[in-house]
SERO-4910 file (N, C-alpha, C, O; in steps of 0.05 Angstrom, whole numbers):
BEGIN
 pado doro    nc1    nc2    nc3   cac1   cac2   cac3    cc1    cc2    cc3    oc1    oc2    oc3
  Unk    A     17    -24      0      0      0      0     17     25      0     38     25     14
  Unk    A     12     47    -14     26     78    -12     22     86     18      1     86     31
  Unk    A     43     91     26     36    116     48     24    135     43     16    135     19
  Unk    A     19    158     58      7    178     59     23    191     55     17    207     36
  Unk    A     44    194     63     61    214     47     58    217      8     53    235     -7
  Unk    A     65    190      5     57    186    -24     36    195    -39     36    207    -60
  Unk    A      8    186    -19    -11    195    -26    -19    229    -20    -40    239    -29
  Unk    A     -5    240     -7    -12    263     -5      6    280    -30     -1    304    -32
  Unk    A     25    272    -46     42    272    -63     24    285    -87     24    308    -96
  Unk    A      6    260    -95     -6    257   -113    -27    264   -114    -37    261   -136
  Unk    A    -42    275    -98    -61    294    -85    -51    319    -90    -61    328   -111
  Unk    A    -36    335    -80    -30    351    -83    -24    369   -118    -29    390   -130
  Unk    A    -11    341   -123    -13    342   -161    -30    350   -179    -25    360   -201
  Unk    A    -60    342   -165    -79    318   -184    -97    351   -200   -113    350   -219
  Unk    A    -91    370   -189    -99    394   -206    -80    407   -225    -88    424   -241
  Unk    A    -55    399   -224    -35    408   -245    -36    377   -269    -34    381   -294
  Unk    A    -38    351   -260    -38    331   -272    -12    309   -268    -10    284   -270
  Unk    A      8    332   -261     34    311   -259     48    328   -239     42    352   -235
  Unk    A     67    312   -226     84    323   -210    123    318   -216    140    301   -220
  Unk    A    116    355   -214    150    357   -221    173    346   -210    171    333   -190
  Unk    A    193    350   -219    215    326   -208    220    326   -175    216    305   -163
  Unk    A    228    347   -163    224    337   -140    211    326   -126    221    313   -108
  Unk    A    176    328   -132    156    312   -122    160    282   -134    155    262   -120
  Unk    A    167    280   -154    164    257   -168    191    235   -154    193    211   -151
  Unk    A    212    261   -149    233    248   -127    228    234   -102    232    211    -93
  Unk    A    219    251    -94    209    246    -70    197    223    -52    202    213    -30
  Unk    A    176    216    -77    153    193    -93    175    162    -86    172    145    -68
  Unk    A    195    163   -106    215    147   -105    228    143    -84    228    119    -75
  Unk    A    244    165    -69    253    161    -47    243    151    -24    257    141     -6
  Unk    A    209    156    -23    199    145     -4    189    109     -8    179     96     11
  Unk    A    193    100    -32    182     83    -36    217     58    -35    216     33    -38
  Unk    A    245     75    -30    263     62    -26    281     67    -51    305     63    -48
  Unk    A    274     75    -71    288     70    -92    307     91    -91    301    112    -79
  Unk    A    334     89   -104    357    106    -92    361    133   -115    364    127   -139
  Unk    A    362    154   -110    348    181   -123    380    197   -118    396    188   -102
  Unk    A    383    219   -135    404    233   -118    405    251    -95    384    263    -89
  Unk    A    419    254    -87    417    277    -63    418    304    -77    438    317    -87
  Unk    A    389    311    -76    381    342    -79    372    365    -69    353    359    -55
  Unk    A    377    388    -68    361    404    -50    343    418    -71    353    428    -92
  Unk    A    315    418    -66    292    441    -83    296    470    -64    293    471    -40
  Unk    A    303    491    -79    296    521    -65    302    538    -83    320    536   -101
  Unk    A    283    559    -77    288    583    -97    301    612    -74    291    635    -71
  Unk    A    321    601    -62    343    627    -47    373    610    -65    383    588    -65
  Unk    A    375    623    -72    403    622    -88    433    618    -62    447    598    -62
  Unk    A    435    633    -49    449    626    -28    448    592     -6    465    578      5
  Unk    A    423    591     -8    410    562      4    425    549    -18    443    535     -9
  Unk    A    423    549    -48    438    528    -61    459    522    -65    467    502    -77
  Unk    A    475    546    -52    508    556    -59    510    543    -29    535    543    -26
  Unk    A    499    532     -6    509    521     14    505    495      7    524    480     12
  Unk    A    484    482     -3    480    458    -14    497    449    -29    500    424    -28
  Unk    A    512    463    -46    530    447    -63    558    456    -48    576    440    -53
  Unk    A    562    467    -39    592    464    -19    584    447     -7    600    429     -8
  Unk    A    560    440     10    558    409     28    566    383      5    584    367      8
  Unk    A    552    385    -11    551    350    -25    585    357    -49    598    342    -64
  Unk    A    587    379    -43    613    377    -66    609    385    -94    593    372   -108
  Unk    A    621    406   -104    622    412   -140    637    384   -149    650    368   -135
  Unk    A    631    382   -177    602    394   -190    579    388   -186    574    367   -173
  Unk    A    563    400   -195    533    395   -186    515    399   -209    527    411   -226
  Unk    A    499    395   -214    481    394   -240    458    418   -231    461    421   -206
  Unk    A    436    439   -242    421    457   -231    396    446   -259    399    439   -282
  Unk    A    378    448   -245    354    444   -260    330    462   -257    330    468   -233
  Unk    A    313    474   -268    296    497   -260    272    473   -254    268    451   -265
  Unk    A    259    486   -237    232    471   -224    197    496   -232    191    517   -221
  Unk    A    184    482   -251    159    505   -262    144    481   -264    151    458   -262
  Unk    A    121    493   -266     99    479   -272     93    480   -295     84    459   -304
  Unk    A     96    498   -311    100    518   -338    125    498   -352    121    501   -377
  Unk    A    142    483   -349    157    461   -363    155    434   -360    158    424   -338
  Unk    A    150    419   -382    145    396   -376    176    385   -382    187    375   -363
  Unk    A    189    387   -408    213    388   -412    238    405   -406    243    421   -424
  Unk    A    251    406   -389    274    418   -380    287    440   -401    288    464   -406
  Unk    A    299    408   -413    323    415   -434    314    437   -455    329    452   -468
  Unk    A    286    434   -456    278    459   -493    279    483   -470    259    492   -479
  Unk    A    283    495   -455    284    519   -448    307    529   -428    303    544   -409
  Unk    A    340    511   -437    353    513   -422    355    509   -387    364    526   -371
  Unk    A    343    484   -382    334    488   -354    348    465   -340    344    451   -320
  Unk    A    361    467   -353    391    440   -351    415    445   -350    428    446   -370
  Unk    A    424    450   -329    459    463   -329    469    443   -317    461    440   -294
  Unk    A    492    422   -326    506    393   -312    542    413   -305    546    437   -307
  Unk    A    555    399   -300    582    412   -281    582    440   -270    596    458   -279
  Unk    A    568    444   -253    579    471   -248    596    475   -223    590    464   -201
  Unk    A    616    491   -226    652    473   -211    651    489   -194    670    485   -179
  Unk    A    630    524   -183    638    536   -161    615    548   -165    598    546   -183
  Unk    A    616    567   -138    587    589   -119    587    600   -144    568    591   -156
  Unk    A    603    620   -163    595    643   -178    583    630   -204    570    645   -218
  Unk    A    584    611   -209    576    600   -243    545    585   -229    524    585   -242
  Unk    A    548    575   -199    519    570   -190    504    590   -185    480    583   -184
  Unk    A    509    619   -181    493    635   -180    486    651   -205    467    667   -208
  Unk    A    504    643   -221    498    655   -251    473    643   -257    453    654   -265
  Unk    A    477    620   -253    450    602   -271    422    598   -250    400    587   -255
  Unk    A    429    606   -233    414    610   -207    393    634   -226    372    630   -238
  Unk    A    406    657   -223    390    678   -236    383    671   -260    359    669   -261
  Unk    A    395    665   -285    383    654   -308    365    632   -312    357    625   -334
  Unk    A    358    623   -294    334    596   -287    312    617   -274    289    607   -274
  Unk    A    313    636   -267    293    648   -243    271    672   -267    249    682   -262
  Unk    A    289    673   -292    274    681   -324    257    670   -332    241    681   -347
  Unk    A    256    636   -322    238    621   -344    212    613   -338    209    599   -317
  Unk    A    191    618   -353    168    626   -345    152    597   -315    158    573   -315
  Unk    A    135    609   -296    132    587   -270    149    587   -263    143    568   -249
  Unk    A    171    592   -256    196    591   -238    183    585   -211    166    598   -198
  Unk    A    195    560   -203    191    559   -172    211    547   -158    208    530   -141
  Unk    A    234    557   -166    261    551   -151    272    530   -171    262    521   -192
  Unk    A    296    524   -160    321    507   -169    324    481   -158    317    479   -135
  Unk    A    335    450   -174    339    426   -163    365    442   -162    369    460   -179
  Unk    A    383    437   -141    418    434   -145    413    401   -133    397    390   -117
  Unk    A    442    391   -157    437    354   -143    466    350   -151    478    364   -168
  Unk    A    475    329   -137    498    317   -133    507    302   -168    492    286   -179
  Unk    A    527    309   -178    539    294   -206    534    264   -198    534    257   -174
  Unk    A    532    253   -212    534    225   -225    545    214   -250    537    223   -272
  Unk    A    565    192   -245    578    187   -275    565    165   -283    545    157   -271
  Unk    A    572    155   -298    561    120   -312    545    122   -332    540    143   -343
  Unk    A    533     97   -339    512     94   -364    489    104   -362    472     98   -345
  Unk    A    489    119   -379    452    124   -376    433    115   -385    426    115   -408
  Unk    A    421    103   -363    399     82   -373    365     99   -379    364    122   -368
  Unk    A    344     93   -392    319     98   -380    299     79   -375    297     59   -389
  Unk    A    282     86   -353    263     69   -354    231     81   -347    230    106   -347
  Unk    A    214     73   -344    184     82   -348    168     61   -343    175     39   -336
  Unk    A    139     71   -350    124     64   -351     95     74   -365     86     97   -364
  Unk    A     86     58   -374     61     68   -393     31     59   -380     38     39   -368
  Unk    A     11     60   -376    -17     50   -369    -22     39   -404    -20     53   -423
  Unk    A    -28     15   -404    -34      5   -435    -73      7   -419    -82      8   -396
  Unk    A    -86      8   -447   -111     -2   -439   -115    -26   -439   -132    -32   -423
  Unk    A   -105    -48   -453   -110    -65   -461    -90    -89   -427    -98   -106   -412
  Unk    A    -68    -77   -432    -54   -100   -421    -46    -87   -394    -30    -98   -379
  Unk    A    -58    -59   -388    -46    -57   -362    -13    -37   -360      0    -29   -380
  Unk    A     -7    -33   -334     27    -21   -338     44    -38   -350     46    -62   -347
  Unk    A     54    -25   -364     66    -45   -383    102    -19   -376    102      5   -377
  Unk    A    126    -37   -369    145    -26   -361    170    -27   -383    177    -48   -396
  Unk    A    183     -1   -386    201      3   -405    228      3   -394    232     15   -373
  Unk    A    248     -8   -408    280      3   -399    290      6   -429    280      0   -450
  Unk    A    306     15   -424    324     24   -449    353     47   -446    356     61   -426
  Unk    A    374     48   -470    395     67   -468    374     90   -469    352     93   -478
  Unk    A    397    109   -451    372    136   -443    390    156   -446    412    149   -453
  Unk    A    386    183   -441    405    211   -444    380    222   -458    356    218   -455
  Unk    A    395    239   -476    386    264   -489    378    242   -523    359    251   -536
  Unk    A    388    226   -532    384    209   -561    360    196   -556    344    196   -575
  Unk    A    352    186   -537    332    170   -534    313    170   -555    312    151   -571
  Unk    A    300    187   -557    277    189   -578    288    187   -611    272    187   -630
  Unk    A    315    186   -613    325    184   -636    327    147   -646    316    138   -666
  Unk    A    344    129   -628    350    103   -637    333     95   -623    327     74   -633
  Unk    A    309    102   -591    297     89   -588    300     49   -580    286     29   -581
  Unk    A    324     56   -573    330     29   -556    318     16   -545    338      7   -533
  Unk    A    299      3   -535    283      6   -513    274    -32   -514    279    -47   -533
  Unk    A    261    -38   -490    247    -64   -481    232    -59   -476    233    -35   -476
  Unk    A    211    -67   -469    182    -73   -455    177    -97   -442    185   -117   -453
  Unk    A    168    -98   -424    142   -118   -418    124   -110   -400    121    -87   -390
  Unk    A    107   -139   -395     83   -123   -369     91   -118   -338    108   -127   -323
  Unk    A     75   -103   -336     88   -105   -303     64   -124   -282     40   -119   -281
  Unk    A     80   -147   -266     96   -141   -250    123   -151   -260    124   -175   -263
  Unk    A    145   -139   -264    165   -146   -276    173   -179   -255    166   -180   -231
  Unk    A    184   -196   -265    209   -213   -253    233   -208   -262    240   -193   -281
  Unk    A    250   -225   -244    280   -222   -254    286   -231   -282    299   -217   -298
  Unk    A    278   -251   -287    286   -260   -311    275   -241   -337    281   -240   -361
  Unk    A    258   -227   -322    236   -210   -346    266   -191   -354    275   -190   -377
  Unk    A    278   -177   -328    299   -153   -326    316   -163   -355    317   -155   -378
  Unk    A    330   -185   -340    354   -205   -354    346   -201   -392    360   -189   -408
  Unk    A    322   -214   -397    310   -215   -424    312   -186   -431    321   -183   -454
  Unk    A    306   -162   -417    304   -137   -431    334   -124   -432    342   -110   -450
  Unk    A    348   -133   -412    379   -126   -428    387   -140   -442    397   -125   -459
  Unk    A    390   -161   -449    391   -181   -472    389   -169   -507    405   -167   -526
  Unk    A    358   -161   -500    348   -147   -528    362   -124   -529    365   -118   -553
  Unk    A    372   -108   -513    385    -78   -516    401    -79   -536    420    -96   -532
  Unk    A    403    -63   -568    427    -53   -584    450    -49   -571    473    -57   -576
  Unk    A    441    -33   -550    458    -17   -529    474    -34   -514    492    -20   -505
  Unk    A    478    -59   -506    481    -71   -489    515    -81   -488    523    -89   -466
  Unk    A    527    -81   -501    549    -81   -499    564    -44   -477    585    -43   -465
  Unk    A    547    -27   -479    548      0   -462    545     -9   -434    559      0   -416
  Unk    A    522    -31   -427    524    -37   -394    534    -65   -384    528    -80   -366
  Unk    A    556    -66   -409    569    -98   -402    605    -87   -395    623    -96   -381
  Unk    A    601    -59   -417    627    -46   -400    638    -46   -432    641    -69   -441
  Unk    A    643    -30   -446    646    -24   -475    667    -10   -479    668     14   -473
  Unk    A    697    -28   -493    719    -15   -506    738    -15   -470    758     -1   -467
  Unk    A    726    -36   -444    750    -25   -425    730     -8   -400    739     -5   -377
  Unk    A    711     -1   -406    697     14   -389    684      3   -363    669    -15   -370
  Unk    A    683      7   -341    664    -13   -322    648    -18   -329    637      0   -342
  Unk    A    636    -41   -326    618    -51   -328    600    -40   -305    609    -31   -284
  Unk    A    568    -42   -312    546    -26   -292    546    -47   -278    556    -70   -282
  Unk    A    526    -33   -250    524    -65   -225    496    -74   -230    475    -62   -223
  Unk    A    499   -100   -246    463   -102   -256    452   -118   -231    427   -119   -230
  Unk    A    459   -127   -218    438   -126   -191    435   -103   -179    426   -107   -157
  Unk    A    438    -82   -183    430    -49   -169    407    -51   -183    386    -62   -176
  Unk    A    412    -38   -207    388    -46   -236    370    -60   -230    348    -49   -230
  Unk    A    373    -92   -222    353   -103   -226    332    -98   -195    307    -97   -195
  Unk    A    350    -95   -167    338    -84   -147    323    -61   -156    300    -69   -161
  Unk    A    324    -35   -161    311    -21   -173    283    -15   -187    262     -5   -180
  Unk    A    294    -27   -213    269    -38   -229    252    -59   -218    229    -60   -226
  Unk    A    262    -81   -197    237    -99   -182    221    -78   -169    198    -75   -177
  Unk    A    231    -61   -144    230    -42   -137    206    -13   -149    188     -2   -136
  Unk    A    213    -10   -172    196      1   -187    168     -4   -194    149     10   -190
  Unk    A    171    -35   -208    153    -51   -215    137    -44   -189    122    -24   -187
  Unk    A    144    -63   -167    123    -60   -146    103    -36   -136     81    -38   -126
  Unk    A    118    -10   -142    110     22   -131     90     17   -154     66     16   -148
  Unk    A     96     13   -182     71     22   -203     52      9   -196     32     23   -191
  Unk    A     48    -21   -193     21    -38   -181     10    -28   -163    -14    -32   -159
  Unk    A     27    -13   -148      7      4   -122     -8     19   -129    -31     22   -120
  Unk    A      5     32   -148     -7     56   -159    -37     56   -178    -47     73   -193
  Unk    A    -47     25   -169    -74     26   -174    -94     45   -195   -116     53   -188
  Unk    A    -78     49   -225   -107     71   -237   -104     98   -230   -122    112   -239
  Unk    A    -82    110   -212    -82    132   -206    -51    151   -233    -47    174   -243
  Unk    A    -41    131   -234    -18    139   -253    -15    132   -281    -13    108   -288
  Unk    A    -15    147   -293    -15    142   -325     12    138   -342     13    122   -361
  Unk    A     31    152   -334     54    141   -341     83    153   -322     77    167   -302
  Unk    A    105    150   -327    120    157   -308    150    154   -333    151    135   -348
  Unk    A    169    173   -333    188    170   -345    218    177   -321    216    196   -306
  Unk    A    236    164   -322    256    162   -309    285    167   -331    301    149   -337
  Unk    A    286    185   -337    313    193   -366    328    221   -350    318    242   -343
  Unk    A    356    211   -347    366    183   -341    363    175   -319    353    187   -300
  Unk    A    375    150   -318    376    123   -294    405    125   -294    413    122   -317
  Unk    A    428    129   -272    458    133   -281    469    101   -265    470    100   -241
  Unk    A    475     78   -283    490     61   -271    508     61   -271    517     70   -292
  Unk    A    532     50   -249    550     50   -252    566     27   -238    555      7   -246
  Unk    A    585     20   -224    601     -8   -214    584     -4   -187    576    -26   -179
  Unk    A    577     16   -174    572      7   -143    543     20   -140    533     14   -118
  Unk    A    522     39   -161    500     32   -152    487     41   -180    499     48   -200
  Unk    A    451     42   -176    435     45   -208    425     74   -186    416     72   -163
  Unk    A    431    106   -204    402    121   -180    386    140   -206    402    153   -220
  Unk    A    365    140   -210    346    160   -208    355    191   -209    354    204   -188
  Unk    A    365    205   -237    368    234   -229    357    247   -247    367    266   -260
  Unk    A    333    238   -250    313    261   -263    283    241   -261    281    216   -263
  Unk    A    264    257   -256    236    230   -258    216    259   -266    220    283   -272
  Unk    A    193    240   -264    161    257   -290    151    235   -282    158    211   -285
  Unk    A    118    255   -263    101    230   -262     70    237   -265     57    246   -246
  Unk    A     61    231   -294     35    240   -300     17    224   -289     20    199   -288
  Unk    A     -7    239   -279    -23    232   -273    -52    219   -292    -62    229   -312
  Unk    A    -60    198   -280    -84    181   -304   -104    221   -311   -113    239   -297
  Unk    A   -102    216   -341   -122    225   -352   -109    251   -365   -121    270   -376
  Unk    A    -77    248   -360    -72    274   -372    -37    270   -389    -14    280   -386
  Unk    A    -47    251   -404    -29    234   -420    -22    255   -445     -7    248   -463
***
């Protein structure tokens, strides 16, 4: 069953339709799944202490209701190596229309994975993984099946990946830790079954794996009816 926290999550949403990444973080985090360490605030100094705590670089993301996509309106700034280049973009995020503060979040290296989920009519949540970043919608990598995922379901969907020589460790590169991955995505699976009819789809781009864990640093979670 959701907690109340969760459910008060999605409540809170259910007049905008989806809830933005922090909420949608949040969502995750409470449900166990491992997310980055972020702070949401719109005081620019609050974020300039946040990222001296967790360490440059840090990635800055604008938080609106008014964006569904980040990246088409510049709302995506990844390394930024000190206070003055975070408060540059601090103010240049606070331009774009809904402004309601800044993610600052901790870097992550590794493969970028994505994963999701769709409401099918026919067959139910039906769960996606695939190579993820910014190409995605270009080669469209991707697996499917239904949810409730099993292990072997995971195993079969990396299998089919084009991509898959990228999380087997490609040209020398570490290899990702696919039991993080597959904890995760079981993990996942389970939160969407809860989610009983209330969620319509959910996108997770990217998923950053790497040798010692899989986390969550960006999520989108629409709500049924506003697909």
């Amino acid at each position: 069953m959701l907690n109340q926290e969760i459910l008060q999550l999605l409540t809170e949403a259910s007049a905008r339709g989806w809830l933005m990444e922090p909420q949608a973080k949040e969502v995750f985090r409470l449900s166990g799944l491992d997310v980055t360490r972020f702070l949401w605030t719109e005081d620019s100094q609050e974020a300039i202490r946040f990222a001296v705590k967790i360490g440059y670089p840090v990635v800055a993301k604008v938080v609106s209701p008014e964006v569904i996509h980040k990246s088409d309106v510049s709302g995506v700034v990844l390394g930024i190596s000190g206070d003055k280049q975070l408060g540059e973009v601090f103010k240049e995020m606070g331009r774009i229309k809904g402004f309601q503060g800044v993610i600052v979040e901790e870097t992550v290296r590794g493969t970028e994975l994505i994963a999701g989920m769709k409401m099918d009519r026919q067959f139910g949540p039906i769960i996606m993984l695939g190579i993820g970043g910014t190409s995605v919608e270009i080669y469209k990598d991707v697996a499917i099946r239904m949810a409730p995922l099993r292990e072997q379901d995971i195993e079969s969907m990396l299998m089919s990946l084009k991509g898959r020589p990228l999380v087997e460790g490609y040209r020398g590169a570490e290899p990702i830790n696919v039991e993080a991955l597959k904890k995760m995505l079981l993990a996942f699976s389970s939160l969407v079954m809860e989610f009983e009819g209330r969620v319509g789809s959910i996108d997770l781009n990217p998923v950053i794996c790497n040798a010692s864990r899989c986390v969550i640093t960006d999520a989108r979670i629409m709500l049924t009816g506003y697909l």
